[in-house]
MARKOL-26253 format. One line per field, with one value per atom (N, C-alpha, C): residue in one letter; atom name; x negated, y negated, z. Coordinates in Angstrom, 3 decimals, decimal comma, padded with zeros to 6 digits. Layout:
N
rest <- c(a ...) .
atom <- c(CA ...) .
x <- c(X ...) .
y <- c(Y ...) .
z <- c(Z ...) .
***
This chain:
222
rest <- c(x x x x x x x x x x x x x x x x x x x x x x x x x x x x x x x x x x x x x x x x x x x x x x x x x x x x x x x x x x x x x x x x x x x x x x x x x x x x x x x x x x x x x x x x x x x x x x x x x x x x x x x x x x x x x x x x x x x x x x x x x x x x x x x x x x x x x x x x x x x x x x x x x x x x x x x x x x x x x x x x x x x x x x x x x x x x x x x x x x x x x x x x x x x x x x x x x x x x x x x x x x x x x x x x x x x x x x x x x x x x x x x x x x x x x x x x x x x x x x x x x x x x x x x x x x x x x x x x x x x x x x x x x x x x x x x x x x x x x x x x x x x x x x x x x x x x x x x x x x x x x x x x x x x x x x x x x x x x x x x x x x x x x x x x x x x x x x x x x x x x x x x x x x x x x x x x x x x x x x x x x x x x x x x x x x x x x x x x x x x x x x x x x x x x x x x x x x x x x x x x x x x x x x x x x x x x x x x x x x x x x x x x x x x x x x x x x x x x x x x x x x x x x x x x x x x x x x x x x x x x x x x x x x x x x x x x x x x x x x x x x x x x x x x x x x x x x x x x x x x x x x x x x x x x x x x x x x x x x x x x x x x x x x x x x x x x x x x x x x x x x x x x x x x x x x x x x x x x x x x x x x x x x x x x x x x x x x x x x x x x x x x x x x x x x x x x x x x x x x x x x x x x x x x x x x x x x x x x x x x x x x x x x x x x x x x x x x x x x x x x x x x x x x x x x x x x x x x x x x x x x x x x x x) .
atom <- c(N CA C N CA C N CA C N CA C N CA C N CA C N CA C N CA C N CA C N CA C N CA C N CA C N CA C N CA C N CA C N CA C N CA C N CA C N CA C N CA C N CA C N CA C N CA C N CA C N CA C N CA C N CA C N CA C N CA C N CA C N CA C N CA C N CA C N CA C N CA C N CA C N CA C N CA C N CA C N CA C N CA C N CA C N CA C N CA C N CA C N CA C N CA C N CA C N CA C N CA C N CA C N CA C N CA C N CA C N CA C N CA C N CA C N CA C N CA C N CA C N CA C N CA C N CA C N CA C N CA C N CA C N CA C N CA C N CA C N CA C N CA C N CA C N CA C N CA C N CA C N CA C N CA C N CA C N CA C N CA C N CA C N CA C N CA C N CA C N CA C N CA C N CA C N CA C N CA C N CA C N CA C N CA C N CA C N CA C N CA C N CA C N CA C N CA C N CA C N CA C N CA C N CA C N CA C N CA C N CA C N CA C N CA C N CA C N CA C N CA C N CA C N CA C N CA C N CA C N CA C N CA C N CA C N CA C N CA C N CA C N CA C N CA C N CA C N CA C N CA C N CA C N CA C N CA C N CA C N CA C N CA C N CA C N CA C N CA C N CA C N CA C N CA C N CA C N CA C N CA C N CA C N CA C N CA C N CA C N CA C N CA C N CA C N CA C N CA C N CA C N CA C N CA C N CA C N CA C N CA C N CA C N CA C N CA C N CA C N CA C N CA C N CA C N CA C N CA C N CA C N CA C N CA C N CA C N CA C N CA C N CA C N CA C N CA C N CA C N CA C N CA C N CA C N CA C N CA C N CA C N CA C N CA C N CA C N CA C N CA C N CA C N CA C N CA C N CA C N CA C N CA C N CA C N CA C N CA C N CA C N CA C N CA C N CA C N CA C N CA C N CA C N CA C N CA C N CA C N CA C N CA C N CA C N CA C N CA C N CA C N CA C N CA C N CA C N CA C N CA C N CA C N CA C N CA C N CA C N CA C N CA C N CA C) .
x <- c(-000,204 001,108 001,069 001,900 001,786 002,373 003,141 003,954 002,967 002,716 001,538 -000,140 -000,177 -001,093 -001,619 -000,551 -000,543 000,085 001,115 001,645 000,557 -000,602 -001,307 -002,870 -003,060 -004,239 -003,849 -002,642 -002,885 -002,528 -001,787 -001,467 -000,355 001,093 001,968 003,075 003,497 004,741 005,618 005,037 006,085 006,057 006,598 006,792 005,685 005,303 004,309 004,817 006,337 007,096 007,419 007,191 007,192 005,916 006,103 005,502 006,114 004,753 004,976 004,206 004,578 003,773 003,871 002,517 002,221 002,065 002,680 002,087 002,763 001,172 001,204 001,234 001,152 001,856 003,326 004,043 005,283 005,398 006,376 006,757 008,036 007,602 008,237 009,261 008,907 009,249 009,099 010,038 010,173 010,857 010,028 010,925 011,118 012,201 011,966 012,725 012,455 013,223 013,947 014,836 016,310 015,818 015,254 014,702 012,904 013,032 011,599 010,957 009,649 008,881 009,091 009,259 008,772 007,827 008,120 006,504 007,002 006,362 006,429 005,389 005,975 005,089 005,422 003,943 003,827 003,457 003,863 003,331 003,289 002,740 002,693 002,675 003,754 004,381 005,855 005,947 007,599 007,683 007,705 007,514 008,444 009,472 010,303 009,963 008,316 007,603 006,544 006,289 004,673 005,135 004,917 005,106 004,448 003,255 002,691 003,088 003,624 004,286 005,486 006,418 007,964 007,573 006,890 006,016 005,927 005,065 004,705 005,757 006,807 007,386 008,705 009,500 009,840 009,743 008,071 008,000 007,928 007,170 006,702 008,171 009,635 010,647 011,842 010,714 011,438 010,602 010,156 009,799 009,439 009,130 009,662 010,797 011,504 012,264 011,459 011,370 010,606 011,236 010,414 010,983 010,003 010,325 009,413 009,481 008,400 008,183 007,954 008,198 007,799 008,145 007,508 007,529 008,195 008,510 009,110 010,290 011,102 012,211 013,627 014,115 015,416 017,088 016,858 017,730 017,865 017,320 016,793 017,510 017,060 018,069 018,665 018,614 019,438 018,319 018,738 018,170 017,759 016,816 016,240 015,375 014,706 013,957 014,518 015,434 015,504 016,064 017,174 017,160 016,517 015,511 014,404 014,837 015,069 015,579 014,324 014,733 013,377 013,818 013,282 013,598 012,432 012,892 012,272 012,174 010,902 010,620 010,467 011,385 011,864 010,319 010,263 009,306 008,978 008,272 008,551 007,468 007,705 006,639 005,410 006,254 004,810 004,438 004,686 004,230 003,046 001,706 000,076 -000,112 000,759 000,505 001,221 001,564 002,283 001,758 000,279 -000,107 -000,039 -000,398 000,194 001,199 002,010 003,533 004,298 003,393 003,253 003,061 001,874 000,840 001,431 002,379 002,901 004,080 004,766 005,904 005,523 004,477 004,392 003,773 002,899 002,909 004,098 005,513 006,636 007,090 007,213 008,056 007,502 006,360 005,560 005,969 006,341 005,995 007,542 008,872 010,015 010,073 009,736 010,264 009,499 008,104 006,913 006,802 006,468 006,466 005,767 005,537 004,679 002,731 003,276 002,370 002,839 001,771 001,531 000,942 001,678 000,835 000,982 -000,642 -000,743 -001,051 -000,470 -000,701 -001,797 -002,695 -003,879 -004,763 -005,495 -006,033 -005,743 -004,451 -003,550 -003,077 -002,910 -002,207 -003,594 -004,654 -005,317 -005,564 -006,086 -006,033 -004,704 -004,164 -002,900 -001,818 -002,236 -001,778 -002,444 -004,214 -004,675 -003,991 -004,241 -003,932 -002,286 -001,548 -000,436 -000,028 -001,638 -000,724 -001,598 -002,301 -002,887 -002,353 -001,207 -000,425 000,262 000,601 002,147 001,430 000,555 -000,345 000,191 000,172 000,117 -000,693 -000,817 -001,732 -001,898 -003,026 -003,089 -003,499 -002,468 -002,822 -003,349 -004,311 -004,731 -004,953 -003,829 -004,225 -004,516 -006,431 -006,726 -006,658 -005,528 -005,028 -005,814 -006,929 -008,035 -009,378 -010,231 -011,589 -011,651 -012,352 -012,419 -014,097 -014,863 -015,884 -016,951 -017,997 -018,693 -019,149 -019,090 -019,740 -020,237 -021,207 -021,953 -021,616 -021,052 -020,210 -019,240 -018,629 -017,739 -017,363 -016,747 -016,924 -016,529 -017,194 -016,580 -015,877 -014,727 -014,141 -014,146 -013,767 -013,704 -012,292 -011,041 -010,133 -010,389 -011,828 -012,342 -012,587 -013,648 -014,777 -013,733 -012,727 -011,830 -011,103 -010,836 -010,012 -011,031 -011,817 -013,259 -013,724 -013,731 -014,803 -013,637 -012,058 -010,760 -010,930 -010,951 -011,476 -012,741 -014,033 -014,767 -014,665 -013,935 -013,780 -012,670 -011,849 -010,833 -011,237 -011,733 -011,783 -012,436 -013,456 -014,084 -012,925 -012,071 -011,134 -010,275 -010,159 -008,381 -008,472 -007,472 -007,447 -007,091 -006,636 -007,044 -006,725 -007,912 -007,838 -008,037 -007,183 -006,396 -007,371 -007,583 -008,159 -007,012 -006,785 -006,132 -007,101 -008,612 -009,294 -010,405 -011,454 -012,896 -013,453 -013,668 -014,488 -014,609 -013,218 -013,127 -013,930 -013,449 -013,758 -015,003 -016,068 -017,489 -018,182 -017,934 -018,283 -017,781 -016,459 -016,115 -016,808 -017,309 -017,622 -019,647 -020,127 -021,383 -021,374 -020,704 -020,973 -020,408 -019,451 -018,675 -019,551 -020,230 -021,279 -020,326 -018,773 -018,092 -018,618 -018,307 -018,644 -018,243 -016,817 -016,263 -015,676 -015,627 -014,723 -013,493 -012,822 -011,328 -010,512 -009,609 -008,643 -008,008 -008,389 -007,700 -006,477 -005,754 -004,301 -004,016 -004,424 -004,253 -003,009 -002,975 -001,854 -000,530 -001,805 -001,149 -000,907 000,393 000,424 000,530 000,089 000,022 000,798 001,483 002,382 001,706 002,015 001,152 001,549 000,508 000,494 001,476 002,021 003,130 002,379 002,985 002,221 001,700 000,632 000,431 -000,018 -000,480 -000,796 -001,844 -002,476 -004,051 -004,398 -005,638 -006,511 -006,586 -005,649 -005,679 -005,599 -005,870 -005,436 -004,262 -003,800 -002,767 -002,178 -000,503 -000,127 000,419 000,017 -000,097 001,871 002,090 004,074 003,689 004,067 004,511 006,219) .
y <- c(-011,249 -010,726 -009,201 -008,238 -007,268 -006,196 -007,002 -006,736 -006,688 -007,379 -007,373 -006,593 -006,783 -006,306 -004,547 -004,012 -002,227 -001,967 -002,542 -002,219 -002,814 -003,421 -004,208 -003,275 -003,028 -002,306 -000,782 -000,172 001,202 001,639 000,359 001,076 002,187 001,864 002,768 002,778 003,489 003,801 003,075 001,953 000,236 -000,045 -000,134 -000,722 -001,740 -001,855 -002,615 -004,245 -004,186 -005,584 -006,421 -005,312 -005,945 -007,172 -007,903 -009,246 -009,738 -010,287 -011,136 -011,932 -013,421 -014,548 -015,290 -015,506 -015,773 -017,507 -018,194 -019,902 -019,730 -019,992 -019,996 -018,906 -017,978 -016,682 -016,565 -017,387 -016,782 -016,032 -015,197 -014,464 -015,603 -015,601 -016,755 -016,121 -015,157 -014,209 -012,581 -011,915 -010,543 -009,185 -008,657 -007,786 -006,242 -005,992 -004,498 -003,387 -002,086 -000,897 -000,767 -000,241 000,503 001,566 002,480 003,033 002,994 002,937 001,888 003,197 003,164 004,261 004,522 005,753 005,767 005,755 004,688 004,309 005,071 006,057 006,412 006,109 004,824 004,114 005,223 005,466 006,170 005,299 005,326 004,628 005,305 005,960 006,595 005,772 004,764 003,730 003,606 002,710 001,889 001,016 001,026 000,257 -001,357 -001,107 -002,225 -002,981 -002,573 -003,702 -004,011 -002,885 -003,950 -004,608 -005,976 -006,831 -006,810 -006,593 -005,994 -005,162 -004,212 -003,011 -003,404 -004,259 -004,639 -005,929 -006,619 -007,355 -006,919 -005,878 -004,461 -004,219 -003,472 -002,585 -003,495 -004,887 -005,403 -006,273 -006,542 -007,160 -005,893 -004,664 -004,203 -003,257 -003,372 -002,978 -003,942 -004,939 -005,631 -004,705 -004,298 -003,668 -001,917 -001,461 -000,033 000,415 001,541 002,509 002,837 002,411 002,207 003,138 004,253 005,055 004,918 004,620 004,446 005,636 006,338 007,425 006,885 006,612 006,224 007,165 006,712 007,291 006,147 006,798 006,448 005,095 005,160 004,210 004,752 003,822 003,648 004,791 005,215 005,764 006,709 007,564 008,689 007,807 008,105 007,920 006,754 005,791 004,389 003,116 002,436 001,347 000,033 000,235 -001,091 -002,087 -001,525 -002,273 -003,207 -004,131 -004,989 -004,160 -002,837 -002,266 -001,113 -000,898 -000,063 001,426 002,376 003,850 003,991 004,329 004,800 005,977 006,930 008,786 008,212 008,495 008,431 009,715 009,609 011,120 010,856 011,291 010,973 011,489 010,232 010,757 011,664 012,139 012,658 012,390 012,229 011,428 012,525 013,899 014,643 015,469 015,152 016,019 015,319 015,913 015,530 015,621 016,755 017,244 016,541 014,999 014,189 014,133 013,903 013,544 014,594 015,850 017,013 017,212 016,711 017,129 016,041 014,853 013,477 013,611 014,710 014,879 015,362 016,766 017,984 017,180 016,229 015,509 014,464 014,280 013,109 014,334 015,305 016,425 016,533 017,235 017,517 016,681 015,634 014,464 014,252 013,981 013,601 014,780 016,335 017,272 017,236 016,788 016,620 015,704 014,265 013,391 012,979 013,398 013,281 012,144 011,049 009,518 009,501 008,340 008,117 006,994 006,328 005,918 006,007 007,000 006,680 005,951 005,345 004,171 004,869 004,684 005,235 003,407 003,781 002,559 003,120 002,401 002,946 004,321 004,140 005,242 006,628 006,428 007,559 008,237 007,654 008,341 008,434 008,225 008,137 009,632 011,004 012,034 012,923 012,620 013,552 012,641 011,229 010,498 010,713 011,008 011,150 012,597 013,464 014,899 015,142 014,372 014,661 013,990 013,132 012,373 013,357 014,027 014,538 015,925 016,411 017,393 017,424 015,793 016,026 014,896 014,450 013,799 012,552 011,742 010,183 009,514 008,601 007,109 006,750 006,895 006,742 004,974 004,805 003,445 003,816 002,831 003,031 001,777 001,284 -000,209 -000,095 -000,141 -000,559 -001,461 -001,109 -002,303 -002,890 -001,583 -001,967 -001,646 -001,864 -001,151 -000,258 000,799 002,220 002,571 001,507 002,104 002,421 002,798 002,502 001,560 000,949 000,078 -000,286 -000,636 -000,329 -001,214 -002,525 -003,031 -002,399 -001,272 -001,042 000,332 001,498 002,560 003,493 004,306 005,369 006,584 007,218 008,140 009,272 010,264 011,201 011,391 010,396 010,093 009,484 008,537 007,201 007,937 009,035 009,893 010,602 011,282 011,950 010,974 010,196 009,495 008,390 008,537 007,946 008,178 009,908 011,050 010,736 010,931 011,290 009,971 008,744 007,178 007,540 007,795 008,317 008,718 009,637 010,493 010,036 009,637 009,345 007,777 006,964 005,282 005,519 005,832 006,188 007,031 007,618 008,287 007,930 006,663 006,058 005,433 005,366 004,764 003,240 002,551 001,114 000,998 000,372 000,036 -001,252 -001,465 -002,952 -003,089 -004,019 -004,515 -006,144 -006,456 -007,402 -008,942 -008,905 -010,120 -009,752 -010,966 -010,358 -010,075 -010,898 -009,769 -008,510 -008,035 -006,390 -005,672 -006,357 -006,335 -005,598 -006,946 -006,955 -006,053 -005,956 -004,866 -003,037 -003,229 -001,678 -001,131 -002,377 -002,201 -001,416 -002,490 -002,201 -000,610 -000,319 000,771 002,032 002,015 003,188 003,365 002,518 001,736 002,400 001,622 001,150 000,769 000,917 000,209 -001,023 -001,304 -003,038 -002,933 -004,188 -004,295 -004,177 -003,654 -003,611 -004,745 -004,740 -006,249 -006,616 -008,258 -007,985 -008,876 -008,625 -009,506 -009,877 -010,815 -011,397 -011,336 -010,787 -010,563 -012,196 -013,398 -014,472 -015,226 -015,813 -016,416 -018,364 -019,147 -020,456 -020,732 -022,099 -023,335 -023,756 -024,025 -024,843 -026,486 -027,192 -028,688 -029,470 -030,365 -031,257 -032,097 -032,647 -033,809 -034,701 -035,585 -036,808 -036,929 -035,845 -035,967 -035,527 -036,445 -035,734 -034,996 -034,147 -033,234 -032,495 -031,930 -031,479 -029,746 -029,125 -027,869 -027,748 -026,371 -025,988 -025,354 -025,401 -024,849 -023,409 -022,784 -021,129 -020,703 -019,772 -019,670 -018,484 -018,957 -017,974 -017,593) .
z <- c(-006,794 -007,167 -007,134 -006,124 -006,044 -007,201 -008,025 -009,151 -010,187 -010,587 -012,082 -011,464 -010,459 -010,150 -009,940 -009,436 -009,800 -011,242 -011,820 -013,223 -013,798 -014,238 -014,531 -014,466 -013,650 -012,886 -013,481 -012,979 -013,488 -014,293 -015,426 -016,514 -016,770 -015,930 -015,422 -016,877 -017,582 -018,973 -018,711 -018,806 -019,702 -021,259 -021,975 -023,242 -023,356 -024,550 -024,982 -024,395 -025,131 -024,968 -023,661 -022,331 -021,114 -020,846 -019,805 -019,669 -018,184 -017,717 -016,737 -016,562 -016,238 -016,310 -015,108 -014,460 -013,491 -013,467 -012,308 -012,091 -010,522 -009,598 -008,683 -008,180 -008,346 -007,410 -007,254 -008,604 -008,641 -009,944 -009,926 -011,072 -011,703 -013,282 -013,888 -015,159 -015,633 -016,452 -016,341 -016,572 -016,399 -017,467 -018,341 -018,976 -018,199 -017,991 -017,473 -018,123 -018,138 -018,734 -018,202 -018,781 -017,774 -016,689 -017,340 -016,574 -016,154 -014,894 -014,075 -013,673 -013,553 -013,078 -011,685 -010,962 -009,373 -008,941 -008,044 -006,817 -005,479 -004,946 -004,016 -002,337 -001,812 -000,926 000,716 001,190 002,368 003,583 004,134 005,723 007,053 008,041 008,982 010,484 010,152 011,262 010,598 011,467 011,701 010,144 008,935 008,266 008,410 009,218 009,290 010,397 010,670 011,621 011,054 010,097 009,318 007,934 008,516 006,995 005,696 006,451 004,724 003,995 004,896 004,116 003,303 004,018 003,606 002,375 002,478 001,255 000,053 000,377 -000,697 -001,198 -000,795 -001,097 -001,164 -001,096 -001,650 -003,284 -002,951 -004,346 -005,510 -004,770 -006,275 -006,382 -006,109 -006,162 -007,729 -007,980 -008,943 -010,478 -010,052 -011,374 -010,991 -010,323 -009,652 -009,004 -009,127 -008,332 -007,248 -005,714 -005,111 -003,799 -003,261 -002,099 -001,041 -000,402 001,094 002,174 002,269 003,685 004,685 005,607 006,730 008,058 008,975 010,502 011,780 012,482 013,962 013,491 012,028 012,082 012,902 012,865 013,647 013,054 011,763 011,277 010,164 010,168 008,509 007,516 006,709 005,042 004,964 005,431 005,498 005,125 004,341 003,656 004,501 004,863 005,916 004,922 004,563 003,819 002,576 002,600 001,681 000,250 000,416 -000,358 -000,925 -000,445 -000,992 -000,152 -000,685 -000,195 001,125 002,056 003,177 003,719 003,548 004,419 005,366 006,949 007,707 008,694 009,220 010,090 011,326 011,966 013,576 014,298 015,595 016,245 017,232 018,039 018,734 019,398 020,694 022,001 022,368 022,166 022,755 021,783 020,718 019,790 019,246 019,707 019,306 017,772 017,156 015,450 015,016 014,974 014,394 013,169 012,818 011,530 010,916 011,601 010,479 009,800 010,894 009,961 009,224 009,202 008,582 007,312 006,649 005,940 005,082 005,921 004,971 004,277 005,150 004,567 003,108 003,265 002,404 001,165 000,851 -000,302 -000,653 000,288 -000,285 -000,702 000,115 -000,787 -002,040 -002,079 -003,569 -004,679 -004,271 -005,133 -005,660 -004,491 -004,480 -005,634 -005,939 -006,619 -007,810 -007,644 -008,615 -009,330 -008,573 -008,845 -009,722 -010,409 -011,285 -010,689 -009,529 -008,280 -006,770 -006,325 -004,819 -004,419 -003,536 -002,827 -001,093 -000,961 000,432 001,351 002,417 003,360 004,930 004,895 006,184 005,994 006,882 006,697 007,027 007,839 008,380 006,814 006,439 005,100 003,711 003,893 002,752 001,998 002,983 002,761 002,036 002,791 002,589 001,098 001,253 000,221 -001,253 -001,007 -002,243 -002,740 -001,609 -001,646 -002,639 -002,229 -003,061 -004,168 -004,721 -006,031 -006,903 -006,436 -007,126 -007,461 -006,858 -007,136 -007,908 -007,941 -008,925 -009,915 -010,001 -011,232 -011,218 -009,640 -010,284 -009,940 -010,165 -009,950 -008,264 -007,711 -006,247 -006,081 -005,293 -005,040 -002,911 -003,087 -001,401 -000,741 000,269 000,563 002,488 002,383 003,554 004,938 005,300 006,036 007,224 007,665 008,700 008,340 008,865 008,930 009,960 009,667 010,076 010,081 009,428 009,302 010,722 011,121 011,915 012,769 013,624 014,367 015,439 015,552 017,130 018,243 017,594 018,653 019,752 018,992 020,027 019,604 020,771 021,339 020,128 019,441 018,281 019,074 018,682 019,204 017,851 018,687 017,825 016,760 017,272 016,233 015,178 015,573 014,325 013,774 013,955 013,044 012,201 012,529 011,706 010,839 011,270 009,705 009,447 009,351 008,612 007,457 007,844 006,925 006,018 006,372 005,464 004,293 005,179 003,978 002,850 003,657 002,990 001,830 001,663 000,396 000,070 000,141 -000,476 -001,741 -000,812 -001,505 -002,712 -003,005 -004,468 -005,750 -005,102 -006,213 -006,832 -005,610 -005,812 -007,308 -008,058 -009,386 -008,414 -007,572 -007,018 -005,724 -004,719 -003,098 -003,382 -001,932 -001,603 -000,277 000,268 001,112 001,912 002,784 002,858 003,150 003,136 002,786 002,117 001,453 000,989 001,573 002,686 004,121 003,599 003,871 004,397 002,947 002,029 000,263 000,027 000,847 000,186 000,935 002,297 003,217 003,298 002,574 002,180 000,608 -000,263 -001,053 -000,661 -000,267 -000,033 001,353 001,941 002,674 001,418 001,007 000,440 -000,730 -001,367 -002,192 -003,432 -003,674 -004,517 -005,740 -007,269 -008,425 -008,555 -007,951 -007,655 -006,196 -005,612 -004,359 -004,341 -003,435 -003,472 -003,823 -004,018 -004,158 -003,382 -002,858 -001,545 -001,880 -001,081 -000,844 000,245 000,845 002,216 003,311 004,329 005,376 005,017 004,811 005,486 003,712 003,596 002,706 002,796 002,254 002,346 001,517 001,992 001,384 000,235 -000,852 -001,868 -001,020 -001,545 -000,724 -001,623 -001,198 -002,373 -002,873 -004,234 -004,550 -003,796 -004,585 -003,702 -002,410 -001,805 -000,565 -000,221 000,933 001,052 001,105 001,001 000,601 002,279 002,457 003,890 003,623 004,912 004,471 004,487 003,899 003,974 004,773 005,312 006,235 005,875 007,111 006,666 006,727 006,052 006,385 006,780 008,085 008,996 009,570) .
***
């Protein structure tokens, strides 16, 4: 539950009296304030093509004021996301300093609205994401959506090495990293040599099975 799980984890200025009760991975009960903390979620893609992102940033919108940065969407300032406010930063095809001016956007914005959690998405955003919660003093959330680390299987470039070193230092600081399986978990844990593994939350969600029926797997909802 992406909801109990960052309000839960970081300990964000809810009333003692708030509550949420979990069966199944649904939310069954909900107290919320009038006024909800800001989560300020970053993404340095199309967010209205990555589902994890729109997942994210739908569920944890029932209990956050939830603003989404994103890159290369379809329309500045207009609400794609299921409601959720998205300022988007137009792309531009030949412009190489994209992540720079990705970077600087996501500080201002943060210094602009001074959320109470950033949530950075990839490793495109982990630097510049830790970099600005730490400006305006909030709670860095960091959810690894790939591996970045080293591997001899296959060809290292000098783009890997740069947003590597940027993971590097960043994953140990975050007040909580997301991982999307244990795989990625136990292996970012033992290289970064982590105190716990990240938490993962899986890309793919499953059907619960209905009664009465054999012991089969479950079908994935896609």
């Amino acid at each position: 539950c992406w909801v109990c799980l960052v309000g839960g984890v970081l300990q964000v200025d809810w009333e003692e009296d708030d509550f949420c009760e979990i069966d199944i991975g649904e939310i069954k009960s909900m107290s919320i304030k009038t006024e909800r903390p800001l989560l300020l979620m970053v993404v340095m893609s199309n967010a209205e093509r990555d589902s994890r992102v729109c997942r994210a940033a739908s569920a944890l919108a029932e209990r956050f004021d939830v603003r989404l940065l994103s890159l290369d969407g379809y329309v500045p300032n207009v609400d794609h996301v299921e409601g959720i406010r998205m300022d988007v930063l137009a792309k531009r095809k030949t412009d190489r300093s994209r992540w720079g001016i990705y970077s600087i956007a996501v500080v201002l914005k943060a210094l602009q609205l001074r959320p109470s959690v950033l949530f950075a998405h990839d490793f495109f955003s982990a630097l510049c994401g830790w970099i600005a919660a730490r400006l305006c003093g909030a709670k860095f959330v960091y959810d690894a959506h790939e591996l970045i680390i080293p591997d001899k299987k296959r060809a290292w470039t000098a783009q890997d090495a740069f947003f590597y070193f940027q993971e590097r230092l960043v994953v140990g600081r975050a007040d909580l990293v997301l991982s999307a399986s244990q795989e990625r978990s136990r292996f970012m844990k033992l290289h970064y040599r982590l105190p716990e593994p990240p938490l993962a939350i899986p890309n793919i969600s499953y059907l619960p099975q209905p009664p009465n029926t054999p012991n089969t797997p479950n079908t994935p909802n896609t």
